[in-house]
C-alpha positions in Angstrom: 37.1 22.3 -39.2 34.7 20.0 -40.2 35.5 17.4 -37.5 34.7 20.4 -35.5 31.1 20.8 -36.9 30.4 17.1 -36.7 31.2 16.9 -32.9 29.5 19.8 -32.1 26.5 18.4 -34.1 26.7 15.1 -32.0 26.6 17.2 -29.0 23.5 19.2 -29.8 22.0 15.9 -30.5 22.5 14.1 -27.5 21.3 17.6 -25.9 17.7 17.3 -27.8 17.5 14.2 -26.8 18.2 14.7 -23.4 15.5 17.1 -23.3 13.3 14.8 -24.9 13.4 12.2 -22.7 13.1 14.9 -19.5 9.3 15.8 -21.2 6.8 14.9 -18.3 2.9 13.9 -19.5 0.0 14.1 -17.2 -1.5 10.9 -17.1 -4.6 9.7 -15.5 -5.2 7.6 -12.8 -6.5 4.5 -14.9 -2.6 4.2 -16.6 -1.1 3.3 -13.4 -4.3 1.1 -12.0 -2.5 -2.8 -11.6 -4.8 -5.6 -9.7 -3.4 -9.1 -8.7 -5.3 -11.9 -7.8 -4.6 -14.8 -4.9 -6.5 -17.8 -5.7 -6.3 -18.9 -2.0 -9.5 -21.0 -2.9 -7.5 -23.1 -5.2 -3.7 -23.0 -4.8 -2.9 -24.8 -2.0 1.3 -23.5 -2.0 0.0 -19.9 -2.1 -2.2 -20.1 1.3 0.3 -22.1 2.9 2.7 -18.7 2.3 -0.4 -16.5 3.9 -1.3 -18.6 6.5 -0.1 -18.1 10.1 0.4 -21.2 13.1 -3.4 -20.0 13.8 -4.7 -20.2 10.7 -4.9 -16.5 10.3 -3.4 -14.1 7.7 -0.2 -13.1 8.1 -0.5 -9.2 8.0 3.1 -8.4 7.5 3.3 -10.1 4.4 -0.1 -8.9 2.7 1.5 -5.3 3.9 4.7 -6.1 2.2 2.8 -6.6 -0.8 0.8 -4.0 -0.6 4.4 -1.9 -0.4 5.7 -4.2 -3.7 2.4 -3.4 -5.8 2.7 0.4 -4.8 6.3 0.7 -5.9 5.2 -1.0 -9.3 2.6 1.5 -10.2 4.5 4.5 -9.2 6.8 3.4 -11.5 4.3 3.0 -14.5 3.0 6.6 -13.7 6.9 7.7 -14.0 7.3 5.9 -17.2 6.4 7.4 -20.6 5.1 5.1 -23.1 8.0 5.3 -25.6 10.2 3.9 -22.9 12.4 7.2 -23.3 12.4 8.5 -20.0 14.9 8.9 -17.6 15.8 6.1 -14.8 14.1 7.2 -11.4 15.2 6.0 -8.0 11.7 5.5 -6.5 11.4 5.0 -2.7 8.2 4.7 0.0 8.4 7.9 2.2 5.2 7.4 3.8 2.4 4.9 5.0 -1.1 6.4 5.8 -2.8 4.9 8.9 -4.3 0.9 7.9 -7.4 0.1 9.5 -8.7 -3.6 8.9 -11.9 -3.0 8.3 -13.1 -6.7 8.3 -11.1 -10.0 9.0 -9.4 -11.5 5.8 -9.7 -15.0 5.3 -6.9 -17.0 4.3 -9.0 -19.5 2.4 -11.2 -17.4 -0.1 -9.6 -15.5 -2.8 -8.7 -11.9 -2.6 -7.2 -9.3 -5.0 -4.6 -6.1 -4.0 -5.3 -3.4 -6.4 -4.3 0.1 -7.0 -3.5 3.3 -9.0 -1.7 6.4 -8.1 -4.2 9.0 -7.1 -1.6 12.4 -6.6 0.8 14.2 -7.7 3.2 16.8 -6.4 6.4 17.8 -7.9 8.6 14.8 -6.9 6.2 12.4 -5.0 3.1 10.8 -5.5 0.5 9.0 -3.7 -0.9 6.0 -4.2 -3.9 3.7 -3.0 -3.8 0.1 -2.5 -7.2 -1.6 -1.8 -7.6 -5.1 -0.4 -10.5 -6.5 -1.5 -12.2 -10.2 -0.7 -15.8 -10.4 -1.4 -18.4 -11.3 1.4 -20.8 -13.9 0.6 -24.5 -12.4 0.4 -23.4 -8.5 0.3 -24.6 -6.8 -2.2 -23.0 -3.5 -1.6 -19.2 -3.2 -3.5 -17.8 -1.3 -0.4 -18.4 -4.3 1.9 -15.5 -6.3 -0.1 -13.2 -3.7 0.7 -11.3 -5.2 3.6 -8.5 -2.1 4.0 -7.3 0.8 2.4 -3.5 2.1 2.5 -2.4 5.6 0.9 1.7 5.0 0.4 3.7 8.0 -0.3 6.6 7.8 -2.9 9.3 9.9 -3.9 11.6 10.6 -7.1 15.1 10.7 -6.7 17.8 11.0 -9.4 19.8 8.0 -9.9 23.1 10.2 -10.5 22.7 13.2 -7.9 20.2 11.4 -5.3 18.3 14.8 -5.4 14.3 14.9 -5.5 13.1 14.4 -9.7 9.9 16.1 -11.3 7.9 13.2 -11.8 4.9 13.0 -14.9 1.7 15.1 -13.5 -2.1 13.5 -12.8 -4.8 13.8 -14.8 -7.6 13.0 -12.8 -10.9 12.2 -15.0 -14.0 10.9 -13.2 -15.5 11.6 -10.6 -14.8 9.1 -8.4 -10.5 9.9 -9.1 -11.3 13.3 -8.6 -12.7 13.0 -5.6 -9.5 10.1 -3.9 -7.6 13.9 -5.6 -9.2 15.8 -3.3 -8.5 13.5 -0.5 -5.5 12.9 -1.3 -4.4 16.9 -1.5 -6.0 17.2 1.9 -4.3 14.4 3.2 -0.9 16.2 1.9 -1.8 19.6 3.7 -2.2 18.0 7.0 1.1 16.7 6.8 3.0 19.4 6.4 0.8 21.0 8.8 1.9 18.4 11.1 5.4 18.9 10.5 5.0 22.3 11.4 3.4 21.8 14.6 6.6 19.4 15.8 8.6 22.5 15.8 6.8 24.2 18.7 8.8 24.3 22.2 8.0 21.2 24.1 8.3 23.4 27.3 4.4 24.5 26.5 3.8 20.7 26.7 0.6 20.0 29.2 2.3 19.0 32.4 -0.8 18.4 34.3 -1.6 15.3 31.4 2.2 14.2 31.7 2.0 14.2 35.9 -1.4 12.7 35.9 0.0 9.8 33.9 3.2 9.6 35.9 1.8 9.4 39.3 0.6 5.5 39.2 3.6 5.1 37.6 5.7 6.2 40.4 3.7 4.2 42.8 5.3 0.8 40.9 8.8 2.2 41.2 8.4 3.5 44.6 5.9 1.0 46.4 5.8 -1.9 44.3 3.7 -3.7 46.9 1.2 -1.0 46.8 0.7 -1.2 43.0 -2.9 -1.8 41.2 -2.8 -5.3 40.4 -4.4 -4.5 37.3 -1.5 -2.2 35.7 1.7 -3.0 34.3 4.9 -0.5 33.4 5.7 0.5 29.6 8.8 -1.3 30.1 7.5 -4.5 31.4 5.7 -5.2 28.2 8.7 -4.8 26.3 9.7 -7.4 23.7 12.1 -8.0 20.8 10.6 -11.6 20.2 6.9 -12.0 20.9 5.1 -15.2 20.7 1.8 -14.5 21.2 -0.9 -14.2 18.8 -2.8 -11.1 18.9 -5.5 -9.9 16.3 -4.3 -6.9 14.2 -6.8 -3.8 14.2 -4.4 -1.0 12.7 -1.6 0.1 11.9 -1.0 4.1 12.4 1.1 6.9 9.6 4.2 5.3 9.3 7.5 7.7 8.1 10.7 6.5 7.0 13.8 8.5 8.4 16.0 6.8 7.0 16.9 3.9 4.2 17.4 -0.2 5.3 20.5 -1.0 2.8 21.6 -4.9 2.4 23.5 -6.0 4.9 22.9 -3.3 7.6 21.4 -4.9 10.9 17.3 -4.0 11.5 16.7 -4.0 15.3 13.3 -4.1 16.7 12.5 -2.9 20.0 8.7 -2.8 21.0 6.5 -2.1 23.8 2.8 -1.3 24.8 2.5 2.3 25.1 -1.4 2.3 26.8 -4.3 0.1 26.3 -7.9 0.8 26.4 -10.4 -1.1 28.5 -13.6 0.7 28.0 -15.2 -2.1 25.9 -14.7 -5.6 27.7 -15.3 -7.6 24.9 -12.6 -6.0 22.1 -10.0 -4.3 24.3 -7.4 -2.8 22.7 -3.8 -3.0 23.2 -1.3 -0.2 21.8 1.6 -0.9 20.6 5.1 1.1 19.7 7.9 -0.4 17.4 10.6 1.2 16.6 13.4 0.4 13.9 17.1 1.1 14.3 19.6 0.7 11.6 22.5 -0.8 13.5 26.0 -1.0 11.3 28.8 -2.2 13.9 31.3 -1.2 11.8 30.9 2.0 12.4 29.8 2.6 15.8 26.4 3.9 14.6 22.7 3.2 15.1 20.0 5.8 14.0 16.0 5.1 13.6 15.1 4.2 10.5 11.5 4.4 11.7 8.5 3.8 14.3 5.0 2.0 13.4 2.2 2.2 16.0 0.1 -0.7 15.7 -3.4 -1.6 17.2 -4.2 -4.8 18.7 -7.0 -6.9 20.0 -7.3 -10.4 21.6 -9.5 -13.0 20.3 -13.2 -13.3 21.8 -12.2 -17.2 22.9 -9.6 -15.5 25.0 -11.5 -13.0 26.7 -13.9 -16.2 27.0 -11.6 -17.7 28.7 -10.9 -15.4 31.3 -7.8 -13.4 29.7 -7.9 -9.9 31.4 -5.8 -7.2 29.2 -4.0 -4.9 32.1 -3.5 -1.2 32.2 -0.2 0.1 31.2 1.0 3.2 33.0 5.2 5.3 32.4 7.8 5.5 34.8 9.2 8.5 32.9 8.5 11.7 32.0 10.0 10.4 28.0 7.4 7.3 28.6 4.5 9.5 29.4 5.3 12.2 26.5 5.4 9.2 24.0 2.1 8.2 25.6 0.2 11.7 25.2 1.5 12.1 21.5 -0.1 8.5 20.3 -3.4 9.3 22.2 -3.6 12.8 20.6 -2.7 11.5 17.5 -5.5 9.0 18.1 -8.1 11.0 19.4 -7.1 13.3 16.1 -8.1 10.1 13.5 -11.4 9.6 15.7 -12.0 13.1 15.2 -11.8 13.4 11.7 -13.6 10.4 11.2 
């Protein structure tokens, strides 16, 4: 019939271009690249949004950011330039660990820029730079004042399954090189994950009851306690209202998804601190997320960020003494052990 031809026609169309629009390019690196500019110099509104009660940058909000620009130009890599592809749900899986590599000023200008710098099959990586030019260097690497590698992934709007996303075409040296780093930085993941899985029973002890023994001293013989020490738990906080200086920020994975109008609970503590350098001490510090939803009865971990503090050199001035931080529990002391390893791994490979 030929109503029967025409449909079937209409069908094989819609087919074709189905499979048109799931073609994937490779593109390079320089398609994705996006830079934006604060003129912190000049607008006076804009710094007032950085600026923190001690006329500092506020870090969670140049992070945020950071996470707003990355989710833009993972979304210009998945696009194809005829605006024929296919809608992508695009969501940060990972963060790399942040170091601050040099103080950013809240009243000098700075740019956030970035490009997506691998590929896999359904996620990509990209790197964000922060950069805020010192006055007199003449070396381009001195302006850089952090780097963060985010993780993304593809999911299909319809299913929620992982999506092929459009391939990398690395071309000069310099993106072939953030490539390389960037593949390695994917192998040590999974070889991370992999390691997880091994029985915690062949856990050091003699590290866990080394840590626990001061510990037990608080709990047991308060009176008898080192002065200078403090529990895990008495350094935890859901509010804080001090102002410490922010050093780094740690690999931060996201277990599960923050939807509107769930509640976000924080819960934070200081996990250790290390005295071995009077004049920057540094001060530890666990957060975990939970995803709270009263309605019904649940609340899971969305995720956990490890952050590194300092104090200010007018505090130390000052006399402020940063105290050791020893577990009461065997959980406390594990949590301990797995930050400092993880640590002493970055130092390592650094």
């Amino acid at each position: 019939m030929p109503y029967g031809k025409q449909d079937q026609e209409f069908l094989r169309s819609l087919m074709i271009l189905g499979l048109q629009r799931l073609k994937l390019v490779a593109k390079s690196p320089s398609k994705s690249r996006t830079s934006i500019c604060y003129k912190f110099s000049s607008d006076f509104i804009l710094r007032e949004q950085y600026r923190n009660p001690w006329n500092k940058i506020r870090m969670g909000k140049v992070v945020e950011d950071l996470d707003a620009l990355a989710g833009t130009i993972s979304y210009k890599h998945c696009c194809s330039d005829d605006g024929s592809t296919r809608p992508l749900l695009l969501v940060t899986a990972s963060v790399d660990r942040i170091v601050l590599k040099k103080p950013i000023l809240v009243d000098a200008d700075l740019t956030i820029d970035g490009a997506v710098t691998w590929v896999g099959r359904s996620s990509m990586e990209i790197q964000m730079e922060v950069i805020q030019p010192t006055e007199g260097a003449n070396n381009p690497s001195d302006a850089v004042a952090l780097v963060a590698n985010f993780t993304f992934v593809a999911r299909d709007t319809k299913t929620g399954k992982s999506a092929i996303v459009n391939q990398i075409s690395p071309e000069t040296d310099k993106e072939k090189l953030l490539w390389e780093e960037a593949e390695e930085r994917n192998k040590m993941r999974k070889r991370k994950k992999a390691e997880k899985k091994r029985d915690p029973e062949n856990e050091d002890t003699e590290r866990l009851n080394a840590l626990l023994s001061e510990g037990r001293v608080f709990i047991d013989m308060p009176a008898l306690a080192d002065r200078d020490s403090i529990l895990i738990q008495d350094t935890r906080h859901e509010n804080t209202f001090i102002s410490p200086r922010f050093v780094e920020v740690d690999h931060v994975d996201f277990f599960k998804p923050v939807d509107v109008g769930n509640f976000l609970r924080l819960k934070s503590c200081v996990l250790y601190t290390e005295l071995e350098n009077p004049a920057e001490p540094l001060i530890n510090v666990e957060v975990v997320a939970h995803v709270t939803r009263p309605e019904l009865r649940s609340s899971e971990v969305s995720n956990k960020f490890y952050f590194t503090f300092t104090v200010l050199h007018e505090a130390i001035k000052d006399g402020l003494r940063i105290r050791n931080v020893v577990p009461a529990t065997e959980e406390e002391a594990r949590r301990v052990l797995e930050r400092m390893d993880a640590e002493n791994s970055q130092i390592a490979k650094s």
